[in-house]
C-alpha positions as CSV (number, residue, x, y, z in Angstrom):
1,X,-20.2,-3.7,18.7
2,X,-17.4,-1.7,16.4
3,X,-15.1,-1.6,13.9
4,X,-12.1,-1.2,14.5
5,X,-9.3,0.3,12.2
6,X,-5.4,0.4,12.8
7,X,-2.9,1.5,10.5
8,X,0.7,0.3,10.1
9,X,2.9,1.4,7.1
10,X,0.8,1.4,4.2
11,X,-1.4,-1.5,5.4
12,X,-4.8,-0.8,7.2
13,X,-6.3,-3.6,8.9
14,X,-10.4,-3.3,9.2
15,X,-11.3,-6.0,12.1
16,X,-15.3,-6.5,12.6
17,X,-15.9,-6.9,16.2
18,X,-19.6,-8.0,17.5
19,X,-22.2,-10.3,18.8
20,X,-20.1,-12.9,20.7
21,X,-17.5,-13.4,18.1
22,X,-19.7,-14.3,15.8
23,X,-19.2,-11.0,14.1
24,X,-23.1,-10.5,12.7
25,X,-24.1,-7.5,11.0
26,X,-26.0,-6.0,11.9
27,X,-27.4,-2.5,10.5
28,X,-25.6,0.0,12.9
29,X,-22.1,-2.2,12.4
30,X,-22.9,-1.8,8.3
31,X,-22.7,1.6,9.2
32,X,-19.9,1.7,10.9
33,X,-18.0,0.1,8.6
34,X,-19.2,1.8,5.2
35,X,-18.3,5.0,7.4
36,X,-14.6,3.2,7.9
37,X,-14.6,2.4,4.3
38,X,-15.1,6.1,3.4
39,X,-12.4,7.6,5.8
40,X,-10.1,5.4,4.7
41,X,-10.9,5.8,0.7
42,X,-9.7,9.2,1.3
43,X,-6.5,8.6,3.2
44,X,-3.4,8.2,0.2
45,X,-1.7,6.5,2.4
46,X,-3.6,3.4,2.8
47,X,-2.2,1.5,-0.2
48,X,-4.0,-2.1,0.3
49,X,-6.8,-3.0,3.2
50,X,-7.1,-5.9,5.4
51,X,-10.8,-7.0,6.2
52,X,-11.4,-9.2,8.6
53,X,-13.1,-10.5,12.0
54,X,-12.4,-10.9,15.2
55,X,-12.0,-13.4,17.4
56,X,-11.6,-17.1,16.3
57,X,-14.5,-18.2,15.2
58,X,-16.2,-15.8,12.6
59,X,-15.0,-13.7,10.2
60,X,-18.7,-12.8,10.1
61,X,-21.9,-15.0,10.3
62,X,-24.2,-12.6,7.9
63,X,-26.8,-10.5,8.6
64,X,-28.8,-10.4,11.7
65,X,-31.6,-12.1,11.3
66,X,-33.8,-10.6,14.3
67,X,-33.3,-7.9,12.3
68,X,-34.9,-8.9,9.5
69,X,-37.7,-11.4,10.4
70,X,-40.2,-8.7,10.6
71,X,-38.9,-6.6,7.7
72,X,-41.8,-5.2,5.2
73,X,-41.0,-5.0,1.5
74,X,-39.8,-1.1,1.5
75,X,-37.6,-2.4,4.6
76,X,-36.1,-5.1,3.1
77,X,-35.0,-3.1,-0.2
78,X,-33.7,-0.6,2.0
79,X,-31.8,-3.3,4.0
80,X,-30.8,-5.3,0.5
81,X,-29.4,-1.7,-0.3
82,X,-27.6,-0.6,2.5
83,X,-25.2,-4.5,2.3
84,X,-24.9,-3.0,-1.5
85,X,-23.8,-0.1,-0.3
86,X,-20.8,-1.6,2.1
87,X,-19.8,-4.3,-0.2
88,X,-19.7,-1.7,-3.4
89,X,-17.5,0.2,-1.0
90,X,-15.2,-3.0,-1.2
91,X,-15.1,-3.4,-4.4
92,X,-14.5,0.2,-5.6
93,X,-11.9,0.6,-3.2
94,X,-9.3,2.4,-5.1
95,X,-6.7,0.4,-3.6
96,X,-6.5,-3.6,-3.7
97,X,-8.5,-5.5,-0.7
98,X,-7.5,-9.0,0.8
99,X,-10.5,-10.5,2.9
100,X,-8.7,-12.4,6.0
101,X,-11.3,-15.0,6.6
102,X,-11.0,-16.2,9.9
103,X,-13.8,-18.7,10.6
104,X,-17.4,-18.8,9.4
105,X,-18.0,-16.1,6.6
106,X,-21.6,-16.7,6.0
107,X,-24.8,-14.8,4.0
108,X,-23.7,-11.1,4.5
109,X,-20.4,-12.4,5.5
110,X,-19.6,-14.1,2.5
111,X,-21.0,-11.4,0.4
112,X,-18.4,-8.5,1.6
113,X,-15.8,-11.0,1.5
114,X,-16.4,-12.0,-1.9
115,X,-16.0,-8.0,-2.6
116,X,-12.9,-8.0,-1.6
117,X,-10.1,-8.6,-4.3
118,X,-8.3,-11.5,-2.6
119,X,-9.1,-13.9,-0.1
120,X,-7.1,-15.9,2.4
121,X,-8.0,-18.1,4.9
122,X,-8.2,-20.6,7.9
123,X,-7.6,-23.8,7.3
124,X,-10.9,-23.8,9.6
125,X,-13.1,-22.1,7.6
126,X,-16.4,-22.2,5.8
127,X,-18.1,-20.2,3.4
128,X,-21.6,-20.3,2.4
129,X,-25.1,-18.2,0.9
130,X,-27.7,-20.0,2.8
131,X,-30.4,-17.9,2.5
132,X,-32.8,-20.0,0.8
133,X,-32.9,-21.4,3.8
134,X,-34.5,-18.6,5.0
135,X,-36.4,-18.2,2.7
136,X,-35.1,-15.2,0.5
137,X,-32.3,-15.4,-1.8
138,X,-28.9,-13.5,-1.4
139,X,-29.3,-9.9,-1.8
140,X,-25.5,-8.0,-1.1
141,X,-24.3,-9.3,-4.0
142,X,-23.5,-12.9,-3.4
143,X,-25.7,-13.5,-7.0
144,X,-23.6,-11.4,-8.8
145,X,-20.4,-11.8,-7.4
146,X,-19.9,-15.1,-7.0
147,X,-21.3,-16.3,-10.2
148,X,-18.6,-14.3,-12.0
149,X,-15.7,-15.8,-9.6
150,X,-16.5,-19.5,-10.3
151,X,-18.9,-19.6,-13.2
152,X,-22.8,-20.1,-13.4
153,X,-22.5,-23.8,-12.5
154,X,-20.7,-24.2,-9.6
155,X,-22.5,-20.7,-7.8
156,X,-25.8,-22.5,-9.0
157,X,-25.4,-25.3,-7.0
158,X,-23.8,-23.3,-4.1
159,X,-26.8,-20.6,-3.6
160,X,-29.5,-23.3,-4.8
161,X,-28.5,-25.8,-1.8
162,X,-27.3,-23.3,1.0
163,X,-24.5,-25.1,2.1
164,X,-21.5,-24.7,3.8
165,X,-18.1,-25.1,2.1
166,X,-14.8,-26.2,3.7
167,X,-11.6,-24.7,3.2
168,X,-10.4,-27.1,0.6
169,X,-12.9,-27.1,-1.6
170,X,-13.4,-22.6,-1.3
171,X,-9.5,-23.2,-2.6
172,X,-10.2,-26.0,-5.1
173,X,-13.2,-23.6,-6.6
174,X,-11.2,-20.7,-6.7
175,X,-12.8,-18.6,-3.5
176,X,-9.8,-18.7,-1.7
177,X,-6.3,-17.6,-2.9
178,X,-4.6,-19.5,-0.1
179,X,-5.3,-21.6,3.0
180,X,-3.2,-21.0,6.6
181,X,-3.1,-22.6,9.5
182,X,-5.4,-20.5,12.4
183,X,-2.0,-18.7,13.8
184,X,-0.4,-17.8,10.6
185,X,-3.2,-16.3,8.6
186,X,-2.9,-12.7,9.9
187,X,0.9,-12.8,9.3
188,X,0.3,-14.4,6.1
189,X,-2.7,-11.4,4.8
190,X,-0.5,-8.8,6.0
191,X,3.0,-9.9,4.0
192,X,0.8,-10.3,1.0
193,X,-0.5,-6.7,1.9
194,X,3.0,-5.1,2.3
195,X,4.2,-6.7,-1.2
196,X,1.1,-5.2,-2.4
197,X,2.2,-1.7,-0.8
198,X,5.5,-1.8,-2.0
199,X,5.0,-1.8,-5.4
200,X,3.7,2.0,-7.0
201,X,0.2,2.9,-5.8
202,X,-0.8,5.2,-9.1
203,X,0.0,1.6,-11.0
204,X,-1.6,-0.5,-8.7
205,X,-4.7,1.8,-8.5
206,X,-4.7,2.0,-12.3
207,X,-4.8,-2.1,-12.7
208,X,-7.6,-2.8,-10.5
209,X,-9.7,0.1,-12.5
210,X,-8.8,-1.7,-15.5
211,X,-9.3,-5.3,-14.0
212,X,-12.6,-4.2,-12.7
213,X,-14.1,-3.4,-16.6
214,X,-12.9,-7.3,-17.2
215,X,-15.0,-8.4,-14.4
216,X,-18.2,-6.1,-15.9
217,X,-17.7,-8.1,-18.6
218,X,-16.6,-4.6,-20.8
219,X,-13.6,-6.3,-22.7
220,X,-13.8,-3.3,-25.3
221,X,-13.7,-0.2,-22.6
222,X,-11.1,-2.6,-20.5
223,X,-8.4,-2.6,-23.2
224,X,-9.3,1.5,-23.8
225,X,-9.3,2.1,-20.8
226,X,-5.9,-0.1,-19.8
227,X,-4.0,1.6,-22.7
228,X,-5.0,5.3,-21.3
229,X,-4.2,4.1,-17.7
230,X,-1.0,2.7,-19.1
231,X,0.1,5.7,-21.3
232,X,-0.7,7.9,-17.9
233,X,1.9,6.1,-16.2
234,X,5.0,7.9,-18.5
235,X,6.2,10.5,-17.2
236,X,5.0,9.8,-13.6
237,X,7.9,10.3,-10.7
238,X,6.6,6.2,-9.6
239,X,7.1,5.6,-13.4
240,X,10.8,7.1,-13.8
241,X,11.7,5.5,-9.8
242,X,10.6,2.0,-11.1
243,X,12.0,2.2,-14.1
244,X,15.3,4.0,-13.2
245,X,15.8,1.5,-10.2
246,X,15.5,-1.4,-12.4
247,X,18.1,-0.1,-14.6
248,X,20.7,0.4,-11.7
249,X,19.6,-2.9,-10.3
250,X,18.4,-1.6,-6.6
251,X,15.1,-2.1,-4.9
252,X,12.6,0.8,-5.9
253,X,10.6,3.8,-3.4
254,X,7.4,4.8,-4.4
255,X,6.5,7.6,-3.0
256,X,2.6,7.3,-3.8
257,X,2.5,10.5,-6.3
258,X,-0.4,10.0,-8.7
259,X,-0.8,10.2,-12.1
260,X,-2.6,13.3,-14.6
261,X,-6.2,12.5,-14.0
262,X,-7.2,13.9,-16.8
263,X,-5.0,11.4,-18.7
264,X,-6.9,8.4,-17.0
265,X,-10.7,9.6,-17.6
């Protein structure tokens, strides 16, 4: 069972790896991979993450269910809170996320990838919150989160029956960005990852903080807070590159220098 991180450029690529390619998670993996999620929150120059699984047939197949079939109530908050704990790291990742979905991304699966800011996938893939068949509802998120991606009605129907949902219809519904064929989608996450990189961090950075106030569902503190994070910008050396490289018509380096914090708060 591990995680497994490798860095190249300004990409780093996050690859579950467990239980016979199915990729389950189990808690010492969650670990593992909120510890990952940490290590690499710190690093400035990780400028956009790659999640995904390994293997061809999972990106990951949810939680492990022998470990919670004999959960008590205390247990299963504490379970309910460590998946919180992961997929919040996704989400407030400073820098933007792509989920790389690979195969089955189901319960716990789904719910990290759904924390992620984009997601691409296999043109073999399926996506699903079946745990009322279990017997419990979703508890990493997938109530939250996917509610606000494709509206009350269509997440309704989705957690309410279990089921699993092809590729085509994740893209028709607006869960998937894009759909690849098997051998493309790596290649595919980690172009749209190096665009991502290319362009200035600080700016980058600020827009998903603002974004993520739209998403709360804070239209009032988004716009305050998108004017402050926009006004921080002047005066930045990424700022005066962009801008100056625009004018004289060449392609512009970002170095990753950040902005005043105190501008931004």
């Amino acid at each position: 069972m591990a995680v497994d991180v490798l860095r190249h450029r300004h990409v780093a690529t996050v690859t579950l790896d467990a239980a016979a390619g199915l990729n389950v998670l189990a808690r010492d993996q969650l670990g593992l991979l909120l510890d990952a999620l940490r290590g690499l929150r710190e690093d400035p120059s990780v400028r956009c993450l790659i999640l995904t699984g390994a293997g061809t047939k999972a990106f990951a197949a949810g939680a492990d269910i022998r470990e919670m079939a004999d959960l008590t109530e205390p247990e299963g908050l504490a379970y309910a809170r460590l998946g919180h704990a992961v997929a919040n790291a996704l989400e407030g990742f400073p820098r933007p996320t792509i989920a790389a979905i690979n195969g089955y991304a189901l319960g716990g699966g789904s719910e990290l990838a759904l924390a992620c800011d984009i997601r691409l996938a296999t043109e073999e893939a399926q996506i699903a919150q079946p745990e009322v068949m279990l017997g419990i509802p979703p508890g990493w998120g997938g109530t939250q989160r996917l509610t606000r991606l494709i509206g009350p009605g269509f997440a309704a129907e989705l957690i309410y029956t279990g089921r699993r949902v092809k590729a085509g219809e994740a893209l028709r519904l607006g869960i998937f960005n894009a759909v690849y064929p098997a051998d493309r989608l790596m290649e595919e996450a980690t172009l749209l990852a190096e665009q991502i990189a290319a362009n200035s961090p600080s700016a980058v950075s600020a827009a998903k903080r603002a974004m993520a106030l739209a998403v709360a569902g804070q239209p009032d503190a988004g716009l305050a807070t998108e004017a402050a994070l926009f006004a921080a910008q002047f005066g930045t050396a990424e700022q005066r590159e962009g801008m100056t490289a625009f004018l004289e018509k060449r392609k512009p380096v970002f170095t990753g220098a950040e902005p005043d914090p105190k501008a931004i708060r």
